[in-house]
Structure formats: C-alpha cells, structure tokens
FIMIRO-384428 format. One record per residue (C-alpha): x, z, y; residue in three letters. Coordinates in pm, whole numbers, plus 50000, padded with zeros to 5 digits. Each point is the difference from the previous one (the first is absolute). Layout:
XZYALA;...
// end
This chain:
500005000050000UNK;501324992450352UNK;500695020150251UNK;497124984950255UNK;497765005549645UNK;500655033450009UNK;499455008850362UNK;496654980049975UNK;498915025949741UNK;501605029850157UNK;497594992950286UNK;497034990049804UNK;499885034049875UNK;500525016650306UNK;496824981350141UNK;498165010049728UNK;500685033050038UNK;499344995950375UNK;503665009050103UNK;501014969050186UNK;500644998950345UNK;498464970350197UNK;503094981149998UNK;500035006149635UNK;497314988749944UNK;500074966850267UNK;503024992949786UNK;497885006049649UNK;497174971850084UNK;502764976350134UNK;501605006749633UNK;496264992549836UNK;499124973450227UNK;503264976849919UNK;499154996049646UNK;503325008849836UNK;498985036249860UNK;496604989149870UNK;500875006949636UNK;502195032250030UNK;496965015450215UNK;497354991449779UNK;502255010949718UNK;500545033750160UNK;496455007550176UNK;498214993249678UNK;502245019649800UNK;499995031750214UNK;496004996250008UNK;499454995349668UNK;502215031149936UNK;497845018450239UNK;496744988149871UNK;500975004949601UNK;501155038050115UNK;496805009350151UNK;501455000650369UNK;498674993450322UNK;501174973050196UNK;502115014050290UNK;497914980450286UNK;498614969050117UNK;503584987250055UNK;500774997249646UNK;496604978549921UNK;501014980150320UNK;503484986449837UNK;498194990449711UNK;497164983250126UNK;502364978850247UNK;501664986649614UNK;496794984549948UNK;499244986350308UNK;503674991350190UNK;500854964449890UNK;496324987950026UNK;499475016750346UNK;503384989350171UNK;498884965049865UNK;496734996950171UNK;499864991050342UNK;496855026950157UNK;497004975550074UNK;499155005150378UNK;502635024150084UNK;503605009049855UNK;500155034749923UNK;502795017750218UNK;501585032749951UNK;501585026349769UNK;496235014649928UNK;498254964849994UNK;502754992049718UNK;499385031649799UNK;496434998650018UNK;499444960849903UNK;502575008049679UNK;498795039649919UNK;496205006849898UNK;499765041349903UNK;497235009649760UNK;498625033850031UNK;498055019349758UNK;498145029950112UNK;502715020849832UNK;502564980350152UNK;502394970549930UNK;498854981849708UNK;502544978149824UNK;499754994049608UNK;502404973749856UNK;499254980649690UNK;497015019349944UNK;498484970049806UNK;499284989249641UNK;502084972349846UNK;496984983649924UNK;498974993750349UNK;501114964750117UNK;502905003750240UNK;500534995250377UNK;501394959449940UNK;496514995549769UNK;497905016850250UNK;501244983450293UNK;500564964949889UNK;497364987950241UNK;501215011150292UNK;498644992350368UNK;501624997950325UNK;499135014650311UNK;498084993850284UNK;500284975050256UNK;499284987350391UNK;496364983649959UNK;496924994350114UNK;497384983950158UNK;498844991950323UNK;496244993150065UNK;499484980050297UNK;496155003250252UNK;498514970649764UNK;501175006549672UNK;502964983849981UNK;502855019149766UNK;503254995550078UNK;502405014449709UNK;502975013950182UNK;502565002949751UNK;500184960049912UNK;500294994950368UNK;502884991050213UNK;500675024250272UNK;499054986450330UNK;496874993950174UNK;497615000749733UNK;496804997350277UNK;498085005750317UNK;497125019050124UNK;499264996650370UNK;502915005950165UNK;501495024949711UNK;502684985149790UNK;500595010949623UNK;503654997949895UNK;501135004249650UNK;503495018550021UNK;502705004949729UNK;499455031849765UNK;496405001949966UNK;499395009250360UNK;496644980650180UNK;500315002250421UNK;496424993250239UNK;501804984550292UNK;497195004850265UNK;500104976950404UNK;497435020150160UNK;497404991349786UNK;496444995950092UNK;498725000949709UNK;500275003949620UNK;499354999349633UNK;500025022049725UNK;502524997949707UNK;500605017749693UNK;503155006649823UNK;499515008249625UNK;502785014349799UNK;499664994449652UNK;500945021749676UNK;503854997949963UNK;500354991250359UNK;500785017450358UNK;500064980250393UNK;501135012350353UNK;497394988850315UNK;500875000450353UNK;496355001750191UNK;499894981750334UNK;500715032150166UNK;503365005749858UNK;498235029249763UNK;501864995849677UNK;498325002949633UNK;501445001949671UNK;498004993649682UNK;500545007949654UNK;498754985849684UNK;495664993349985UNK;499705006650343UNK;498634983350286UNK;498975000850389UNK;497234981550206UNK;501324999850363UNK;499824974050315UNK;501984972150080UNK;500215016450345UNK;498665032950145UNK;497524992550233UNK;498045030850217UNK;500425037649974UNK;501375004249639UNK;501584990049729UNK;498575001449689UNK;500974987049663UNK;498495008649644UNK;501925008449663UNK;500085007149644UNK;502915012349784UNK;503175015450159UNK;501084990650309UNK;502735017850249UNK;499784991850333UNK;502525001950320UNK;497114998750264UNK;501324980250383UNK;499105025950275UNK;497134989450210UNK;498405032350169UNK;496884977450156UNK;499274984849652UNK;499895021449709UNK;500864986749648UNK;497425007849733UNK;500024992649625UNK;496874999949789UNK;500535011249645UNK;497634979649802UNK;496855016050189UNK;500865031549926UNK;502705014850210UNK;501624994450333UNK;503044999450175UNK;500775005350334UNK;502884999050203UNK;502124985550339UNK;503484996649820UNK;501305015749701UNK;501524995549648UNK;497705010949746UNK;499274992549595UNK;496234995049868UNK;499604995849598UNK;496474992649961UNK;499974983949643UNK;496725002749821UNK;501425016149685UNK;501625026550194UNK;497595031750022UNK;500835006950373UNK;500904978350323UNK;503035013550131UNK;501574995650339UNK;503225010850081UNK;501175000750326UNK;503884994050097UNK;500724997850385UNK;497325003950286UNK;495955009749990UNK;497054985649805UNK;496515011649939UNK;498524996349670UNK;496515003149955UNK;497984995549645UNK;496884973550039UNK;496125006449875UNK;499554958349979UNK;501624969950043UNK;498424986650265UNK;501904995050301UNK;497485004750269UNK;498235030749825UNK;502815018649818UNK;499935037950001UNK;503115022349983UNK;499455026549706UNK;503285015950118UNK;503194995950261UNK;503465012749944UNK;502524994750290UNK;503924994449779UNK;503255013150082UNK;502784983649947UNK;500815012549625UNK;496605004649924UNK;497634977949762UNK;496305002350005UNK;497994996649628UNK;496144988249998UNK;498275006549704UNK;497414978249910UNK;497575021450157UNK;501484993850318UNK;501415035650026UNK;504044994450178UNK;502605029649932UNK;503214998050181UNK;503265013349856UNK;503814997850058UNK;501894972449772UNK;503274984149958UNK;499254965550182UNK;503554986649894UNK;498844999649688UNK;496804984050100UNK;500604972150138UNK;503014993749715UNK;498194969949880UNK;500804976150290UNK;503565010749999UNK;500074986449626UNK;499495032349796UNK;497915016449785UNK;499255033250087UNK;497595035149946UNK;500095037849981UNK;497985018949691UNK;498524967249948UNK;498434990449574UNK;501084975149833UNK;496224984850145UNK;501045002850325UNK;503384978049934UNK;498634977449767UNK;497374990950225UNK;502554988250257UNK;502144982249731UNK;496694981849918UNK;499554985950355UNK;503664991750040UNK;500694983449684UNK;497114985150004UNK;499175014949669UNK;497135020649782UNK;500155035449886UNK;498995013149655UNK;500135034149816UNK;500235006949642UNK;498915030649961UNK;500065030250215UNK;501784994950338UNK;502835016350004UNK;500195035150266UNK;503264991950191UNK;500715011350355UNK;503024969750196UNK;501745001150293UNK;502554978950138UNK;500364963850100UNK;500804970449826UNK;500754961750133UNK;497114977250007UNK;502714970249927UNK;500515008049644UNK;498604981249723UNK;497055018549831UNK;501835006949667UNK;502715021450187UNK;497405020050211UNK;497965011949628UNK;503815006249913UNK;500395025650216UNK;496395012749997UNK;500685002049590UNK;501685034050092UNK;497245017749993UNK;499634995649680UNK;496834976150036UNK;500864963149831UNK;498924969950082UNK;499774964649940UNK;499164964550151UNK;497374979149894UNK;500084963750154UNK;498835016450402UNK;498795033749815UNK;501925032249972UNK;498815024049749UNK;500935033550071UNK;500325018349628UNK;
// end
C-alpha cells in the first residue's frame, strides 16, 4: 500500500469518527472526488461497517453513513451535469452524493440482509430509466401547442407587442414593448420534465415535473394574476401599485408585491403547502373556484422561513421549515425530512415519469437527506435499497418489495 493510500485511510477514519478538522476534511473529499481511492475506501468503509453491524454496535454518527452512501453515488453524480442549475458548494456536494436513513431508534443500516434467492441488484435493475429533462409545452390564446423542447431557441412567437424567446437551458423569457394588450398562455410541464418562465414583468417561475401555469402575455390593469397546478417556485418582480396573485386551482390564493416563495399544490399530496423564502405574501384558503365570488375560509400572513399547510377542509397552519431543503428540487436534488417511502416515491413517480406499486405491506421507514435528481433511476433505488426495502423495475414500473 502507498504512502498517499495510507493517509487516505488514516483520514477516512478520522471523519468517521468526526475528528477531522475542516482542512482535513476539504482535503478528504478532494481525495474521494479524484477517483483514485475509490476501491481502498469502499474496501475499508464496508469492512469497518460490516464489523460494526455483525457485533451489534451502533454506528458512531451520521458521518460514517455519509462516506458510504457517497460510494454509491460519487462516479454517477460527478458525471451528471445538474439539469437547470449546477450544484455549487462543499454542502451541495455532500448532500447530492449522501442520503441518511433514520429509523425511529436511530441510524438504520443492514448490509446483505437478503436471501440468496432474491434476484440481485444487476437482475432487478436491468431496465433502468434516466432522468428527467427540460420540456414542455406551450399553449398559445387559440389552441395552438407549441412543444418547446424540439424547438430552436429564438423567437418562437408574438402576442401584441410581447415577444416569446426560447433561450438555451430550458429557460422561456415574455419580452413585453408596452403592451396594450394581451393573451393568455399556458405552460404545461409534463411527467419526467421541469421549465424556467420569465413573465413580462421580469417575475421569474420555475416549474417542475406535471406542473403548469395559466398567466398573460402582458399584465394589463391593477394586478397580476396567473393560475397553477403542481409545484412551482417563484422569484416575484417588485411592483408595489400592482400586486401579484396566484390562484391555486380554485382553491387557494397567493398574494404578494415581490418575493421568493415555493407552492406544491399536487393533487395527490394531502396538503397545499407554501413556503415562503425572502419578502411577504398572504395566503388565504378559497370556499369556490369562482373568481368573482370566491370566499376566504382562512388567511395566514408568512414569514420568511415559514410554510403555510391547507387541509382539504380549507383549514391553513403555519409552521417553521427548512426552505433550503424545499425548494431542493429546482437546484437538481432530491430532498425531505421524516418523509415514507410514499412521500419519496411519489416524487420519483413524477420525475421519472414512472408508476408506483407495493407488494405487500409498505414498508415504515423514516429518510432524510438529499440526493441528485441527475442520476439514472437504478442508482437512486440503489441507495434507497439501504433501508432494507428492495426493489425492482418493470418496463416504466417500480415495484417496491
């Protein structure tokens, strides 16, 4: 063993034991991330771990779990460019590459805990899938679909005196003369797909996958208001005489002068939740979806830090949360706190464009972490298979065992 071999491990298990300094362990990642020590650490962690886990022991922390998730996920990650935004950072780089499963009791981490007879990773995985894209459509006042990503960027078409450019990256910019008039679009985001928007007013939107907004060519009057389904974040242009106001499919409402703020408002989530970021915004819970005649059940005013949950009864609680890891998605991750294996599956299923079965019970596990969103399907269940819950693909069907 060489000499830079041995150093690599002599610091290895001084991170694991949580002993490193920060230059220790700057130097530790730089080791990991050029590639050369890949099979002495994976010969190492998983030794030591398996040692641990045959005597009975508890793991000494997160940090030891966190080396040997970033085995699994290293060369794939550093591989894969982010989709809409390159992830940055010593704590971007640990998160996309380290997802921690908790138990209630703890760190849970059982290795090889399976039969023989059970088909193996290779067999289970064989059908893979790739991730997500830049997609979607745009709906032109008419009817006419435009489909973005088989579209040159450019011009792509005009609406009074508002230009819509296609730019580079999956990024679609209103370019509004003084407009004196307009026409209502709609940008749809399918399953396996996510878009950035630039409204006429410089307010900035980004989509993710089976989303999709309703909103003016041009704001004309004393508002603007746009109307959306799925998940949406928003970065909102400050306007103090004309407020900015998003519907929620009839039944809530947004409203704010400028702000950054996160609504996910899918239909097979139990609870609408906005998160606010930077800034102000009112959210208030709707009795109908009629414009002219809605009622507010109930109005929260957000924090920054805070995100309000409506119920389907209408009924919004406000709490604090970690909006970092909220609004994860855009910046290419995966990412959730106490959340089931539900909960994540149901966001694998939008991004990968795939369906969800159970054989059997559903297994009672508790995640948290982050993951990238630019790995290949087969490496995500990889990591997820940690939890001792196996699973396998089925042509665009994962079966969860």
């Amino acid at each position: 063993m060489s000499k830079e071999q041995k150093d690599f491990l002599k610091l290895l298990e001084k991170y694991k034991l949580n002993l490193t300094s920060q230059e220790e362990e700057d130097q530790l990642f730089a080791m990991i991330r050029s590639g050369k020590y890949d099979q002495k650490m994976e010969e190492h962690v998983l030794a030591s771990l398996l040692d641990k886990a045959n005597e009975g022991v508890n793991l000494p922390d997160k940090k030891a779990s966190e080396i040997l998730f970033k085995l699994q996920t290293q060369i794939s990650a550093s591989k894969q460019q982010p989709v809409m935004k390159k992830i940055t950072g010593y704590r971007r780089w640990v998160a996309a590459a380290a997802f921690l499963i908790l138990s209630a009791s703890g760190l849970y981490l059982i290795f090889n805990p399976f039969s023989k007879t059970i088909p193996t990773q290779a067999e289970r995985f064989k059908n893979d899938i790739v991730p997500g894209t830049n997609k979607a459509t745009l709906t032109l006042a008419g009817g006419k679909t435009l489909f973005l990503d088989s579209l040159q960027a450019g011009s792509i078409a005009k609406q009074e005196n508002t230009a819509i450019i296609k730019m580079d990256e999956g990024e679609l910019v209103y370019n509004d003369s003084a407009s004196l008039g307009f026409e209502m679009n709609t940008l749809t985001i399918p399953r396996g797909g996510q878009y950035q928007l630039t409204l006429s007013d410089g307010t900035k939107v980004w989509l993710n996958a089976a989303s999709s907004i309703t909103f003016p060519s041009a704001f004309i009057g004393k508002e603007r208001r746009v109307d959306i389904k799925g998940e949406c974040y928003f970065e909102v242009a400050k306007n103090l005489q004309k407020p900015f106001i998003v519907n929620i499919a009839g039944k809530a409402e947004i409203k704010v002068l400028g702000t950054h703020f996160n609504i996910n408002a899918y239909e097979d989530e139990a609870v609408i939740k906005t998160t606010l970021l930077e800034g102000s915004v009112s959210v208030s819970s709707l009795s109908n979806v009629s414009e002219e005649n809605a009622a507010y059940l109930d109005s929260r005013i957000l924090a920054p830090g805070e995100q309000a949950s409506q119920n389907q009864g209408g009924e919004l609680t406000v709490a604090k949360v970690d909006t970092e890891s909220i609004v994860a998605w855009k910046d290419g991750l995966i990412s959730c706190k106490d959340a089931s294996i539900q909960d994540i599956m149901r966001e694998i299923e939008r991004w990968y464009d795939v369906e969800v079965e159970y054989e059997g019970k559903v297994p009672e596990r508790i995640f948290t972490g982050e993951i990238s969103r630019n790995m290949n399907l087969s490496e995500v269940l990889r990591i997820l298979e940690f939890s001792n819950i196996l699973f396998r693909i089925e042509g665009r069907k994962i079966i969860v065992m």
